[in-house]
N, C-alpha and C positions, 0 to 999 in steps of 0.2 A: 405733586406733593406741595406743601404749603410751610413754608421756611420758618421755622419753632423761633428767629429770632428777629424777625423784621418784617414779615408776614409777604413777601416776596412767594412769587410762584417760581420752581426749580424747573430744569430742564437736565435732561441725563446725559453725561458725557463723556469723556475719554479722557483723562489727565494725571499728572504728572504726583506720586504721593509719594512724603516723605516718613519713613516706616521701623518704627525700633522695636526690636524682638532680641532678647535678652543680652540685654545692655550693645547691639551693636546696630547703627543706624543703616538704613537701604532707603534707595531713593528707586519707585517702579515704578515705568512708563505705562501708557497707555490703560490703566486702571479706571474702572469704571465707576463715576458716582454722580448722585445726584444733584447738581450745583443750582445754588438761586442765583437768577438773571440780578437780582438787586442790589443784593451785599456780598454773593461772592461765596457762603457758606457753604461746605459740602457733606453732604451724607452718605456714606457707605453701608449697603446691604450686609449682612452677617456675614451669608456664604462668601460675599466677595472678600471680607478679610480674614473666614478662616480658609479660605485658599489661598490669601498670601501667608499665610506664616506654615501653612500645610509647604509650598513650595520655597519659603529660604527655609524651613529646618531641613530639608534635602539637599542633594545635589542640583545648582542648579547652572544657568548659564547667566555668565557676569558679561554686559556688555563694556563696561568703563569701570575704571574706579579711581577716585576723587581725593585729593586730599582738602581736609577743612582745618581751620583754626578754631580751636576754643577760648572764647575769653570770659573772664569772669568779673562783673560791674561792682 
């Protein structure tokens, strides 16, 4: 696939997304998307995000959980 913002060619990978579904932030590992080698950009297929939000609106397993700070500029 060909990167809609720098014209870089993508390569498909494993990583790290950070994921908010109604109003509460999740951070899942090992998610699959399509990243360009150039600028970094990543695209995510449908099904791959309506199966994350199909698996936090259930039960699911939390490996860690984080505390952040919010600030406001």
């Amino acid at each position: 696939m060909i990167c809609e913002f720098c014209g870089g060619q993508t390569t498909t990978k494993k990583i790290r997304k950070n994921h908010w579904l109604h109003g509460k932030l999740y951070i899942l590992e090992n998610v699959e998307a399509d990243v360009c080698i150039e600028c970094g950009e990543r695209y995510y297929h449908a099904e791959i995000l309506d199966s994350i939000d199909r698996l936090l609106e259930g039960e699911h397993p939390v490996k860690d959980k984080l505390q952040v700070e919010v600030v406001n500029l």
